[in-house]
N, C-alpha and C positions, 0 to 999 in steps of 0.2 A: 564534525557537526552534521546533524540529520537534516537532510536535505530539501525537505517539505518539497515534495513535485507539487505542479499547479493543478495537475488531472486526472484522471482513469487511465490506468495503461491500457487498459480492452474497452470501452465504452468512450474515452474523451471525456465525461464530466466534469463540470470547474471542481475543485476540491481546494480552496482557500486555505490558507495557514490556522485557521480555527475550526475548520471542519471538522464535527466530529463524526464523519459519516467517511472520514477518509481512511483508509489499514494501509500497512504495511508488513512485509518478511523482513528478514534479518539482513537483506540485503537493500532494503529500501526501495523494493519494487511496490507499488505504488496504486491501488484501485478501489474502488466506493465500494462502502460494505454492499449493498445491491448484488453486485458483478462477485464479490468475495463470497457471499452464501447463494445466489441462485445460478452462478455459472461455475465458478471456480471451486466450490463443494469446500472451499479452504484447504487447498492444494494449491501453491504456487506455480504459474505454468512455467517459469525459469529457473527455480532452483528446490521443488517439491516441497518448500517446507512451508509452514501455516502463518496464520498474518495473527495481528495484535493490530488494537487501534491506534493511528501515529498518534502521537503526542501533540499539546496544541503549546506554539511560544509565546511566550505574554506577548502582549502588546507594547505594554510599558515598563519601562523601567524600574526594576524594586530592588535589585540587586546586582552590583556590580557591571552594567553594562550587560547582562545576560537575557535580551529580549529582540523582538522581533524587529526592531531599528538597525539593531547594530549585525545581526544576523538573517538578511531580508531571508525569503523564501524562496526557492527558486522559480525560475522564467521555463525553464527549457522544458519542453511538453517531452513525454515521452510515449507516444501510441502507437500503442503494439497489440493491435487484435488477436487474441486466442484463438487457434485453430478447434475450433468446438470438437472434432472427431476426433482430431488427436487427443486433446486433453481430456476426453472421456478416456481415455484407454491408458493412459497417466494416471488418472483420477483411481481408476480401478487396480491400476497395480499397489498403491496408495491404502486401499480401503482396509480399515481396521488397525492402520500405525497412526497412533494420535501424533501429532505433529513435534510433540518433544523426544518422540525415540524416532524420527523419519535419520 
């Protein structure tokens, strides 16, 4: 089950279960499109690969128990400021592999 974080791993912004300003990698690391195109260049700082927008859970109930009630969103913040220097030099080993052949 996809974990919907409450916030920015590099910035702290709220990022609510319906956010659609919220991305994620394949790992479900977690950051506002903001910090994804103007810091992050769409290189993941923990596992190089590029982000997609999370998904948003209904609210309510239309099928089978599969909504945001019976699946809250998670509480647990996870903030993890990017080292800007470093992941410039990540960023750049990166540049030119689109994010499906990383």
């Amino acid at each position: 089950m996809l974990e919907l974080r409450p916030t920015c791993e590099h910035c702290n912004r709220d990022l609510p279960p319906n956010s659609v300003e919220a991305y994620i990698c394949s790992f479900e690391c977690t950051f506002c499109a903001e910090c994804v195109e103007d810091v992050l260049r769409d290189v993941c700082p923990n596992c190089g690969g590029g982000f997609m927008p999370r998904p948003v859970r209904p609210k309510v109930d239309r099928k089978g128990g599969n909504f945001l009630g019976n699946y809250p969103a998670s509480t647990a913040v996870k903030h993890r400021p990017v080292d800007l220097a470093a992941h410039a030099i990540f960023v750049a080993m990166m540049r030119g592999i689109p994010p499906e052949k990383r």
